[in-house]
N, C-alpha and C positions, 0 to 999 in steps of 0.2 A: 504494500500500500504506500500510495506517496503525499495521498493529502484524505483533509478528512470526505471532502467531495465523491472520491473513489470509494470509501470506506459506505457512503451512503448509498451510492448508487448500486454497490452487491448487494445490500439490505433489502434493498426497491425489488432486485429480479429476483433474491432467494425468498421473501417474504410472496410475489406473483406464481413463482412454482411452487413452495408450499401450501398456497391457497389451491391451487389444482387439485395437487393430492390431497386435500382433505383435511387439512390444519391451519384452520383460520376462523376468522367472523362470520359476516352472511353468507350465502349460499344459495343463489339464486335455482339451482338443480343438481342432482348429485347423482352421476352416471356407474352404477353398480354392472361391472363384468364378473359374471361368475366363471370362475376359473379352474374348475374339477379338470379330474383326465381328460374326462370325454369331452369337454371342452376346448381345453389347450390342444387336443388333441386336431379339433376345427378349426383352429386358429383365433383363440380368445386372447393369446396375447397379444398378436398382430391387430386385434378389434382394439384392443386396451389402448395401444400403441398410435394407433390412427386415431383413435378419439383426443386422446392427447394433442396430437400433433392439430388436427380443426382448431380445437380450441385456441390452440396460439396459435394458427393461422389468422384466426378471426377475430383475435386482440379478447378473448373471452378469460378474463380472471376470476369472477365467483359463482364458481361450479366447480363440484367435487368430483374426483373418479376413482374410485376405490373398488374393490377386486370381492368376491367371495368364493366359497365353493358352491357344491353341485347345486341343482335349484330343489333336484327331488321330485320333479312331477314330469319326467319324461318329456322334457320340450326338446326340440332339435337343438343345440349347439352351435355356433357360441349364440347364448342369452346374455342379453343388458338390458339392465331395468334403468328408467328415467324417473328420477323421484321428485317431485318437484312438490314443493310447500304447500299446501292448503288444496293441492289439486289429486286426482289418481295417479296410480305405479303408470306408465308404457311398460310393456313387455315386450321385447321383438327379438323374434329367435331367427335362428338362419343369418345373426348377422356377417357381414365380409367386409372388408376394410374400403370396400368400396360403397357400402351400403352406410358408413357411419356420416361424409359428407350428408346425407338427406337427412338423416335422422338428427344431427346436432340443428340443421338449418329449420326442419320443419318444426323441431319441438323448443329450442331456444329462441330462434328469431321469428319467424311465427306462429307460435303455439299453438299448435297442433299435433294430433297425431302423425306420425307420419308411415306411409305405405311405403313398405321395405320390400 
């Protein structure tokens, strides 16, 4: 570090990627990938990872993305639920890291469900 400037500005970006993962204030939606075998096995990390990546494509700091295991009720793989505050779960199975662009745009920026 060479000034306190610098020292502020890593505070700024580790404080916006900690809001991501799940350690912080508000939270406008919080994007639960379940992560069993049979999951990762679909490619729920690849889902995890693309969600990730929207979000800070699209300048989005409070929303959570956090991981579980299996869901237990036999849905296709990878499953990610959309929790949003005061509203219903989204469910969408089948997802593929092509499928997470729709689903961040339709359920964040116009709220909606969106057809995956």
């Amino acid at each position: 570090m060479r000034s306190l400037a610098e020292l502020e500005q890593l505070k700024r970006h580790a404080q916006k990627e900690l809001g991501v993962r799940g350690i912080g204030g508000y939270c406008r939606a919080t994007f639960i990938v379940h992560m069993g075998t049979d999951g990762i096995a679909a490619g729920a990390r690849e889902v995890l990872l693309a969600i990730l990546d929207e979000l800070k494509r699209l300048g989005i700091h409070d929303c959570r993305v956090t991981q579980t295991d299996v869901t237990g009720f036999g849905m296709k793989p990878p499953v990610v639920d959309v929790v949003t505050p005061g509203h219903r779960v989204e469910t969408y199975t089948g997802v593929s890291p092509e499928g997470v662009r729709k689903i961040v745009a339709e359920s964040l920026v116009e709220s909606r469900v969106a057809a995956v």
